[in-house]
N, C-alpha and C positions, 0 to 999 in steps of 0.2 A: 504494500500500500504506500502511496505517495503524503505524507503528512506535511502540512502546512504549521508553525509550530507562531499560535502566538504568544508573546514573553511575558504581555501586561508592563503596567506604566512599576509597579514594584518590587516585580521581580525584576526587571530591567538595572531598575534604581539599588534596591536593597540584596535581590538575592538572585543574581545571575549565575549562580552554579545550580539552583533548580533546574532553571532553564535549558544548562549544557548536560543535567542529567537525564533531564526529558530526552535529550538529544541521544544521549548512549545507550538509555535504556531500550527505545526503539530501532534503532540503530543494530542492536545485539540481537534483538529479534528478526531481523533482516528486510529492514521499512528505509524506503527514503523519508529523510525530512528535510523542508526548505523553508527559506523562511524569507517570507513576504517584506521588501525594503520599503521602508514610508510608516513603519510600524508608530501609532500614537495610541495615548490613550484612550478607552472603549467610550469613555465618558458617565461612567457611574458614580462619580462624584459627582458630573454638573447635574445628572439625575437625580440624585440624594438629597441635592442640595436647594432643586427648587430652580434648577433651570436647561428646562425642558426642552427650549429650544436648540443651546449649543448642544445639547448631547445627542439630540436629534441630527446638526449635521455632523458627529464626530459617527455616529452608527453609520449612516449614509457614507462615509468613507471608511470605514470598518470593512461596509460589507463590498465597495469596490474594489477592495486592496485581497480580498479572500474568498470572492464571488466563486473563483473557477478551480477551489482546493477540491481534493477528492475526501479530505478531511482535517477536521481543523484540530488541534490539542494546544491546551493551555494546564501550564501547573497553577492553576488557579480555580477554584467551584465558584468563587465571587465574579468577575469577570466574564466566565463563563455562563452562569447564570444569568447574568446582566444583558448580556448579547443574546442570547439562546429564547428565554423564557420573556426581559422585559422591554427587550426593543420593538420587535413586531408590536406589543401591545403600543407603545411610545407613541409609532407607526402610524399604528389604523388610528388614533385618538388624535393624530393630527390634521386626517385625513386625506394622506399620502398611501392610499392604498397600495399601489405597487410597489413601495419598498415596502410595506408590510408585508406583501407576496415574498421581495426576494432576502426578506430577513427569517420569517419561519421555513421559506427551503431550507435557505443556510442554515440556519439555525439545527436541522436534521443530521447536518453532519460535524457540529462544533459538540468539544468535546473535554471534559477532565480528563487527564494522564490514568487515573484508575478505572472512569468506566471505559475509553476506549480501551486498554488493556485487557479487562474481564468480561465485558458485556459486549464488547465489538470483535475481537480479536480473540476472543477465545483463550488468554491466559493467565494465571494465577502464580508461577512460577516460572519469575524472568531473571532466574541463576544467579540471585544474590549472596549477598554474605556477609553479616550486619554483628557482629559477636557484642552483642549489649543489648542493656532490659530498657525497654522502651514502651511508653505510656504513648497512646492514640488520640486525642482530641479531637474529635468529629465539629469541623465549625460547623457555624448558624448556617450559611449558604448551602453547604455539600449537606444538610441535614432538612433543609427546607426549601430550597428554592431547587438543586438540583438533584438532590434527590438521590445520592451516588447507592445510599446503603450500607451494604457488607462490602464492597468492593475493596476499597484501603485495606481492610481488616483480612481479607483473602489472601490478598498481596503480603503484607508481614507475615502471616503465618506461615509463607513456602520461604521463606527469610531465612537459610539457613544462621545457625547460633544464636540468632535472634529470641530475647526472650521477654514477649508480649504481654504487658501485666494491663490489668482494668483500671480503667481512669474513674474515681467515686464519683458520680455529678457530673458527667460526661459530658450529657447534652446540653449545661449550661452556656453559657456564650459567655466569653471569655473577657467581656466589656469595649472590646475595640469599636467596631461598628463603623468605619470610617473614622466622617466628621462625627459620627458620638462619642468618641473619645476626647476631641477637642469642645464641643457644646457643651458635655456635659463631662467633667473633667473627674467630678469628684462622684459620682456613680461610677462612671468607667472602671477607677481605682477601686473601687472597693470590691467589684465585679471583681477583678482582674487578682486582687489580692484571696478571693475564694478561690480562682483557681489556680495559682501557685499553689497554694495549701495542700489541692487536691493532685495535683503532682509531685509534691515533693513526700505526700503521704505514701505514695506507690514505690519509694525508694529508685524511681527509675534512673537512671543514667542519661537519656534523652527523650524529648518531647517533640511528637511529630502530628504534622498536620498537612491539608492539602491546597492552605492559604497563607503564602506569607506573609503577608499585613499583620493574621492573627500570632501567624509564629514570632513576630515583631514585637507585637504587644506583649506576648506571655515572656521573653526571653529579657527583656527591659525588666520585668517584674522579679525571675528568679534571679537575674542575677543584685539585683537590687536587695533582693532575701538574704544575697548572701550565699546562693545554694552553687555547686556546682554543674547543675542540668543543665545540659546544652539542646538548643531549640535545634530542628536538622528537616529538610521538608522530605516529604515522602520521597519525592522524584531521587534524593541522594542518597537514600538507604537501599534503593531500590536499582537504583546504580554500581553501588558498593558490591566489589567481588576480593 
């Protein structure tokens, strides 16, 4: 398969080795991947944020830069979900029908790095080699908006040495939220400070997830604790041989 691989504006910024592990993991599986020049933000902040219009043209170039991919993958469920599930709607409520036609095609084949792996591809066991106890945090997007599931969790478990401990309070949200971390600063924190708690009670070694922003926010917090857990996004465990 031909993958189209987009980085997002913070894995770009924050965590470009997701990105290049996206790239080897598929890669080891025997997948081209390319990647679309002109790459900008999807515009889920000026969405979030209460402006509908820029994000509106930033989709409209989204979807001409990735129109002709045979399939899109991003290490992001936020992002993804943004493009996938909330532009078409952005779309039609503008009343630009036809990009709302060719945002849910697209959208058909845009993709998280775990479900095109296990739900597209047919794989759970991409010859990893992770020797450390790792805690899963399922964000708010991969848990609601896209909906990944067991996927991530499939994937660690063929992890060889990998050893996968229960995160208590899992599906809380971790307090980032974008701009809700910056609005609301002092919710965010306290969010943020139950779960540290809730990782550093797993005794893990590292903390993985499939949105860097949130791995951003939790690894500011442990290390702030005090703790030695290292934040590591799936794409790099999943990499690791």
């Amino acid at each position: 398969m031909r993958v189209a691989l987009f980085i997002t504006c913070v894995g770009d910024t924050f965590f470009p080795e997701a990105g290049r592990a996206t790239v080897q993991v598929l890669e080891r599986l025997g997948h081209e991947v390319v990647f679309p020049d002109g790459q900008t933000c999807c515009g889920q902040m000026h969405l979030n944020s209460g402006y509908p219009d820029a994000a509106l043209a930033l989709a409209s170039r989204w979807a001409d830069l990735f129109e002709d991919a045979e399939a899109v993958v991003a290490p992001s469920s936020s992002c993804v979900g943004t493009v996938r599930e909330l532009y078409p709607e952005l779309a039609a409520r503008s009343g630009d029908d036809a990009l709302a036609r060719r945002l849910r095609e697209l959208g058909e084949r845009v993709f998280e790095l775990s479900e095109l792996l296990v739900r597209v591809l047919g794989v759970e066991d991409v010859g990893a080699t992770f020797p450390h106890r790792v805690a899963y945090h399922p964000t708010c997007h991969s848990l609601r908006l896209t909906n990944v599931g067991e996927a991530p969790v499939a994937l660690l478990r063929h992890v060889r040495q990998l050893d996968l401990v229960e995160l208590p309070r899992a599906d809380e949200c971790c307090g980032f939220g974008g701009t809700f971390a910056i609005k609301n600063a002092d919710t965010s924190a306290a969010m943020l400070a139950d779960k540290v708690a809730s990782v550093v009670a797993t005794d893990a070694e590292v903390c993985t997830a499939l949105d860097g922003s949130c791995l951003l926010h939790i690894e500011g917090g442990l290390s702030r604790a005090g703790t030695s857990v290292r934040a590591v996004h799936l794409a790099e465990i999943l990499a690791s041989t």
